[in-house]
Biopython code that builds the backbone (N, CA, C, O; Angstrom):
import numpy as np
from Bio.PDB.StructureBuilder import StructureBuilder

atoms = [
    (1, "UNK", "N", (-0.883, -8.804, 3.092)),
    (1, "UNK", "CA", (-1.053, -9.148, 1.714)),
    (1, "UNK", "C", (-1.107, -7.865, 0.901)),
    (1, "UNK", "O", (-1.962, -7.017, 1.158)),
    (2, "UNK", "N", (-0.338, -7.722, 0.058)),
    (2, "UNK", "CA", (-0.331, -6.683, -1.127)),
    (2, "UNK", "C", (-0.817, -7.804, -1.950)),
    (2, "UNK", "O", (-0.543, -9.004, -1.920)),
    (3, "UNK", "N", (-1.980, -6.782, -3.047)),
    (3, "UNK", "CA", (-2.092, -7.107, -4.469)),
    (3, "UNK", "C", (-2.565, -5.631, -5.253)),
    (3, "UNK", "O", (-3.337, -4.775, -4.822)),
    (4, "UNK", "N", (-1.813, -5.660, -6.561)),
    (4, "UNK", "CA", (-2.059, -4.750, -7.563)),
    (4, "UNK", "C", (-3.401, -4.906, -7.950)),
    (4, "UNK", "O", (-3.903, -5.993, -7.664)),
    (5, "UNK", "N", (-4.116, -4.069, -8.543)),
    (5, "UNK", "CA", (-5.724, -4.305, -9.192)),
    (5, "UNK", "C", (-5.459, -3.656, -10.856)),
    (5, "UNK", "O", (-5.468, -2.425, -10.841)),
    (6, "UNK", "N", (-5.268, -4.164, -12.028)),
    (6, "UNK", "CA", (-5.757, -2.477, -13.152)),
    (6, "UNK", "C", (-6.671, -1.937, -13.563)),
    (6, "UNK", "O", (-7.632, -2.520, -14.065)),
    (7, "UNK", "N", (-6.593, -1.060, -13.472)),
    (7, "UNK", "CA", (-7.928, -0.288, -13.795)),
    (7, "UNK", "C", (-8.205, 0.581, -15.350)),
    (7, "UNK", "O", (-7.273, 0.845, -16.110)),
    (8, "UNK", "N", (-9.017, 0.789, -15.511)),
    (8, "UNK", "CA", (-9.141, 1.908, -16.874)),
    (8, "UNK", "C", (-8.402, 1.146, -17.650)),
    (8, "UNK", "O", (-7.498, 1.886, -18.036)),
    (9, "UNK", "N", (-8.198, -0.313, -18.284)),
    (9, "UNK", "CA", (-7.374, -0.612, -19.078)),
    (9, "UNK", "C", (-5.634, -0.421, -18.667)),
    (9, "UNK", "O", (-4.929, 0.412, -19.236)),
    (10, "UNK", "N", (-5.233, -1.155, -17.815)),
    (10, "UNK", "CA", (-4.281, -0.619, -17.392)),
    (10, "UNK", "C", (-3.703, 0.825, -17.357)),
    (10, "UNK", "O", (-2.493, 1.022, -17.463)),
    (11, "UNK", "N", (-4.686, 1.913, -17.191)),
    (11, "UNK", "CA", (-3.973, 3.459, -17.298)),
    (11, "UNK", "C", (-3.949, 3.311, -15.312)),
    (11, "UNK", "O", (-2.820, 2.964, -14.966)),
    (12, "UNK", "N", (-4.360, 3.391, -14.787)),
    (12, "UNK", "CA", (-4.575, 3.342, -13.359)),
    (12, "UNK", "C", (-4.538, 1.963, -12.551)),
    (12, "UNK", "O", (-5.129, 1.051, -13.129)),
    (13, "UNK", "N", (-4.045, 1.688, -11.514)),
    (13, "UNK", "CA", (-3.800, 0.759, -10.341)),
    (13, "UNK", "C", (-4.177, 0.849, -9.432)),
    (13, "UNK", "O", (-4.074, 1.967, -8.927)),
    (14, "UNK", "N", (-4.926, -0.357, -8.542)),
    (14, "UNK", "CA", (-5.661, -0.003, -7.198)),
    (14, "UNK", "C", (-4.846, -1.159, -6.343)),
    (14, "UNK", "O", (-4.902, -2.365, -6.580)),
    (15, "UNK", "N", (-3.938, -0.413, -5.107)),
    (15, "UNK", "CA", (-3.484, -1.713, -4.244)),
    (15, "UNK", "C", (-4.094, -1.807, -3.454)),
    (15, "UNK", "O", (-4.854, -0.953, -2.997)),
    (16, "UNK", "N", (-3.883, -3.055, -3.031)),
    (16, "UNK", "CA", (-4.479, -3.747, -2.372)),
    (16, "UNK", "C", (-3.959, -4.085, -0.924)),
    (16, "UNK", "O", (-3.489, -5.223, -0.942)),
    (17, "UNK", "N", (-3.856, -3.399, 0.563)),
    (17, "UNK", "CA", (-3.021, -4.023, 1.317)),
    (17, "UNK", "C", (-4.179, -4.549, 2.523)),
    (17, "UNK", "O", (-5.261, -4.028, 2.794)),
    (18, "UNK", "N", (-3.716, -5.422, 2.957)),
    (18, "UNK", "CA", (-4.425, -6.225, 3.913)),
    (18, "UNK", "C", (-3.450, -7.038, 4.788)),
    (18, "UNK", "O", (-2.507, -7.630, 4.263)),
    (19, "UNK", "N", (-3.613, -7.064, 5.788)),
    (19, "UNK", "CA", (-2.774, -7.439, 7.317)),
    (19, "UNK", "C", (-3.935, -8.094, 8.046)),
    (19, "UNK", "O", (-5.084, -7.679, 7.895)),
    (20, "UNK", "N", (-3.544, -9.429, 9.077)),
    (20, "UNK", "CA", (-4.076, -10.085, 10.104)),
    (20, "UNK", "C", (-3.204, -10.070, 11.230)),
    (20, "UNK", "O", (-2.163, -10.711, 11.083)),
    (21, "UNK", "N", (-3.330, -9.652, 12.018)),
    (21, "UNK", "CA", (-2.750, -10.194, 13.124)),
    (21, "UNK", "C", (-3.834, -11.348, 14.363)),
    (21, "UNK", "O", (-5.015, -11.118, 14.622)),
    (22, "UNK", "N", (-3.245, -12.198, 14.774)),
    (22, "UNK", "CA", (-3.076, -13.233, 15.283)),
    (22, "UNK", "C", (-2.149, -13.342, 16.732)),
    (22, "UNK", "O", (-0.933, -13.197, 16.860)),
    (23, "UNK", "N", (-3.084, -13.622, 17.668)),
    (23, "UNK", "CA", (-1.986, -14.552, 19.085)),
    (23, "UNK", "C", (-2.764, -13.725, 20.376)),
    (23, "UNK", "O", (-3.493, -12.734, 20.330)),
    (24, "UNK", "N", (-2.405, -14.369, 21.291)),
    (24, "UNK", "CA", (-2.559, -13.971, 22.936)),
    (24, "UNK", "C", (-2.068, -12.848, 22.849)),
    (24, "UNK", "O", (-3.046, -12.312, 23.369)),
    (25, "UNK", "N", (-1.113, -11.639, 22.557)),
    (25, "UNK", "CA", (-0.997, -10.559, 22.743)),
    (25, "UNK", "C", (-1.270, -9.426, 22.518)),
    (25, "UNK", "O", (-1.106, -8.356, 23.102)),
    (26, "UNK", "N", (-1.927, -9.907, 21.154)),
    (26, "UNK", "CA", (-2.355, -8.669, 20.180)),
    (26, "UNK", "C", (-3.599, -7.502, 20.955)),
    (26, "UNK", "O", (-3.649, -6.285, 21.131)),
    (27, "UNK", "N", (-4.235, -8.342, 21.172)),
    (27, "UNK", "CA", (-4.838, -7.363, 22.405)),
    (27, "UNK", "C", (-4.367, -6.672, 23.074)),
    (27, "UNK", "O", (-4.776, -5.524, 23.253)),
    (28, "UNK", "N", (-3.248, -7.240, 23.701)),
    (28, "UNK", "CA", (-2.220, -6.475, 24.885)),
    (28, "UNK", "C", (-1.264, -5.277, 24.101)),
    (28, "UNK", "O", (-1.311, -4.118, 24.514)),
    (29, "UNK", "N", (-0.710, -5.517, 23.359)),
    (29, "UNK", "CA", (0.253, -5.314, 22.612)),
    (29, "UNK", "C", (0.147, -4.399, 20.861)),
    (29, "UNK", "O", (0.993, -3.772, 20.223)),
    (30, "UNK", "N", (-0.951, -4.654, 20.656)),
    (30, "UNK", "CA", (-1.224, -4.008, 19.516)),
    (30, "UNK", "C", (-1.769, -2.251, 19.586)),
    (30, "UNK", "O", (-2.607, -1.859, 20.399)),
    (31, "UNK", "N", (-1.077, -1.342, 18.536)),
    (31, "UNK", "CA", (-1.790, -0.136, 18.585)),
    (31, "UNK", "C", (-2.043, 0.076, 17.163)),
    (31, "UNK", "O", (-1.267, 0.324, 16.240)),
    (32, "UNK", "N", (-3.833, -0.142, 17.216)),
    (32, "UNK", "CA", (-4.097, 0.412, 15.709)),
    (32, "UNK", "C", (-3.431, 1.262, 15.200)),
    (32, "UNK", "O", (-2.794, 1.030, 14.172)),
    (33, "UNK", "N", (-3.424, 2.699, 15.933)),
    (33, "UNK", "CA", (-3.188, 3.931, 15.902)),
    (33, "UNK", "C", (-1.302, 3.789, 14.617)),
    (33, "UNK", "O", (-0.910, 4.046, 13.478)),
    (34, "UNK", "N", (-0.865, 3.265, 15.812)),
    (34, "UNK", "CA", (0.411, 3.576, 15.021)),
    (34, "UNK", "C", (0.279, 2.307, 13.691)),
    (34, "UNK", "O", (0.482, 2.796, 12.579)),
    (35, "UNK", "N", (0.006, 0.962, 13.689)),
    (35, "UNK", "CA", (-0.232, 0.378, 12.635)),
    (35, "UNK", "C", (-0.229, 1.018, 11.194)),
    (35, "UNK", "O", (0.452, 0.922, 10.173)),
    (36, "UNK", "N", (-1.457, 1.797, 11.678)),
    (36, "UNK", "CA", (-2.316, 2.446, 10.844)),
    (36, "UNK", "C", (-1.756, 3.671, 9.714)),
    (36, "UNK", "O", (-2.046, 3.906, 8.541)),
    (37, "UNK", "N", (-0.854, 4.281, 10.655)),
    (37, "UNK", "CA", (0.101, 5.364, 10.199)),
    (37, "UNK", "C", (1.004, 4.707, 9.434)),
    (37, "UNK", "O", (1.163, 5.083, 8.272)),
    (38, "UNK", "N", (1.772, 3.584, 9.965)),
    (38, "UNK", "CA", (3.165, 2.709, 8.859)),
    (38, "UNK", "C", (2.465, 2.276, 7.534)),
    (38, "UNK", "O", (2.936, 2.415, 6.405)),
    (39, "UNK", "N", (1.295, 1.744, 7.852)),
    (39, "UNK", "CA", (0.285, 1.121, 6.659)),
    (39, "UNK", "C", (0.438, 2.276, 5.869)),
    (39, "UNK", "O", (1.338, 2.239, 5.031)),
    (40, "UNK", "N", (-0.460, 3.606, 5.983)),
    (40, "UNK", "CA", (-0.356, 4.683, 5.479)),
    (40, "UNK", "C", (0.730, 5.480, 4.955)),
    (40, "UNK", "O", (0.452, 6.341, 4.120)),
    (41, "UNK", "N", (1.976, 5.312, 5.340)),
    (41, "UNK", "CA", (3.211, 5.776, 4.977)),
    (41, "UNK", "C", (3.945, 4.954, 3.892)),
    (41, "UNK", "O", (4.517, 5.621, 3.030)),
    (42, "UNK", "N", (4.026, 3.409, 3.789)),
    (42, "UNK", "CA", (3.831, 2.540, 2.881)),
    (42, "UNK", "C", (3.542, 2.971, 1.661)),
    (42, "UNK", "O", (4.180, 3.415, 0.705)),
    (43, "UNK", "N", (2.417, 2.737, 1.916)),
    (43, "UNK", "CA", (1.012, 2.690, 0.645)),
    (43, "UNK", "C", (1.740, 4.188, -0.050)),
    (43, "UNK", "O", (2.082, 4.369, -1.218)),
    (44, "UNK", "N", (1.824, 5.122, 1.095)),
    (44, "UNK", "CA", (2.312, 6.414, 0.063)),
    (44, "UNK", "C", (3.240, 6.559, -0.396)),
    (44, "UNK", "O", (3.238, 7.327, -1.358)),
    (45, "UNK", "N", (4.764, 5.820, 0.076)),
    (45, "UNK", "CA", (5.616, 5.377, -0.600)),
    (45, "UNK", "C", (5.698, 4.796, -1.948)),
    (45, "UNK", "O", (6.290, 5.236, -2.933)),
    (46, "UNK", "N", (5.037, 3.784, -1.821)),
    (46, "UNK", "CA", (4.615, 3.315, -3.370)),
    (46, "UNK", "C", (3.835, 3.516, -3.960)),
    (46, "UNK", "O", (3.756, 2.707, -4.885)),
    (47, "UNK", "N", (2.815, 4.522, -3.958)),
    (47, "UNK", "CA", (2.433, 5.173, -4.550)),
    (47, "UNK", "C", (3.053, 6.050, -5.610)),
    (47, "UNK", "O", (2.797, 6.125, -6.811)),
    (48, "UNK", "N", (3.904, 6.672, -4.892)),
    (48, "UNK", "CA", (5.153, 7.743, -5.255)),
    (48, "UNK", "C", (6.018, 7.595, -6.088)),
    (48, "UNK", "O", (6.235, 8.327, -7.054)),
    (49, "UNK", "N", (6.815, 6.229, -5.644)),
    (49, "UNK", "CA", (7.621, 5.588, -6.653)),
    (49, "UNK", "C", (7.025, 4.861, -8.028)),
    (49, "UNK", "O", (7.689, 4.735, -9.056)),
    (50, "UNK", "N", (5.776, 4.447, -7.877)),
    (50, "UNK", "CA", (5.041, 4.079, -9.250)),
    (50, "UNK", "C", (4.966, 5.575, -10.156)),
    (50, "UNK", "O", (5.355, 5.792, -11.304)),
    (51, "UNK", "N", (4.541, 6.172, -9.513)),
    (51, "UNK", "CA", (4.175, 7.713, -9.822)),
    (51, "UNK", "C", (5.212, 8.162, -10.712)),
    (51, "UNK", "O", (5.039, 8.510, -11.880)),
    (52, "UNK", "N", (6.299, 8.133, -10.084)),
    (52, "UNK", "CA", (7.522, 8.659, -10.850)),
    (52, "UNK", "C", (8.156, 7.874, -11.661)),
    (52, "UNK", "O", (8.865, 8.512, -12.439)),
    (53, "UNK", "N", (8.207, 6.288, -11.855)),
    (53, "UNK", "CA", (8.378, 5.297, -12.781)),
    (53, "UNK", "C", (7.577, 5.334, -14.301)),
    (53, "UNK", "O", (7.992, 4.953, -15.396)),
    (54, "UNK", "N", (6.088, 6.028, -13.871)),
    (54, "UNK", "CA", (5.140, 5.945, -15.211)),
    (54, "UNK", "C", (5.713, 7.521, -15.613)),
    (54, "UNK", "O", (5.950, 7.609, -16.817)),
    (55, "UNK", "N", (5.920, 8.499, -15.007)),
    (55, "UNK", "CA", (6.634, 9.798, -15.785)),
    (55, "UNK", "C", (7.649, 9.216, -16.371)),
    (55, "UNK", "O", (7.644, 8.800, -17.529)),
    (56, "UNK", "N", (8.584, 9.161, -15.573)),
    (56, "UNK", "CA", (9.878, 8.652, -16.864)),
    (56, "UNK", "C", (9.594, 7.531, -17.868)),
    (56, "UNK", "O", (10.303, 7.397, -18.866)),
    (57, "UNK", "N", (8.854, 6.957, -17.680)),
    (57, "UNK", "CA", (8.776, 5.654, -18.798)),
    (57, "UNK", "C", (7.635, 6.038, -20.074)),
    (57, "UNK", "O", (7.315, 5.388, -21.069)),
    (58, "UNK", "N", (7.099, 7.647, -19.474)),
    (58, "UNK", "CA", (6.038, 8.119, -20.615)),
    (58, "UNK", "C", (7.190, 9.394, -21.537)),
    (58, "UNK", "O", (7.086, 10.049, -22.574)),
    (59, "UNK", "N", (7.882, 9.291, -20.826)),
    (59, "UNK", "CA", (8.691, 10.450, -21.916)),
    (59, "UNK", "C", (9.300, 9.784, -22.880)),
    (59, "UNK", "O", (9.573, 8.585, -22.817)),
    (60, "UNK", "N", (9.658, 10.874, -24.263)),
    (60, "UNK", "CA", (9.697, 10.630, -25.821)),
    (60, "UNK", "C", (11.262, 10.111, -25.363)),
    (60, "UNK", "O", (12.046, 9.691, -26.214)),
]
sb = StructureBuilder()
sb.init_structure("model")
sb.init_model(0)
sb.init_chain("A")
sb.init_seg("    ")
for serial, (resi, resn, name, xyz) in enumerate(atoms, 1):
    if name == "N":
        sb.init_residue(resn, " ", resi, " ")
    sb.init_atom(name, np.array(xyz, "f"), 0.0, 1.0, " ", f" {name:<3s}", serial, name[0])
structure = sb.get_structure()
């Protein structure tokens, strides 16, 4: 689950990501570790691209 949050009057955004996993394998089969890193690489992705969307859309 992604959700956007605004903050400061819309000047700032807080996302929101949240994941379940579910089933007989996940135990077997699951590695936080790397999860954790894609989650993290994500999140900084779009971070980035918002980042650079509010520069260009603040210039005269």
């Amino acid at each position: 689950m992604l959700s956007l949050e605004p903050l400061e009057d819309g000047r700032r955004t807080r996302l929101l990501h949240r994941e379940t996993f579910r089933g007989a394998l996940v135990p077997v089969l699951f590695d936080h570790t790397r999860v954790e890193r894609s989650f993290e690489a994500m999140n900084d992705a779009i971070k980035d691209r918002a980042e650079r969307r509010a520069t260009v859309s603040s210039r005269p």
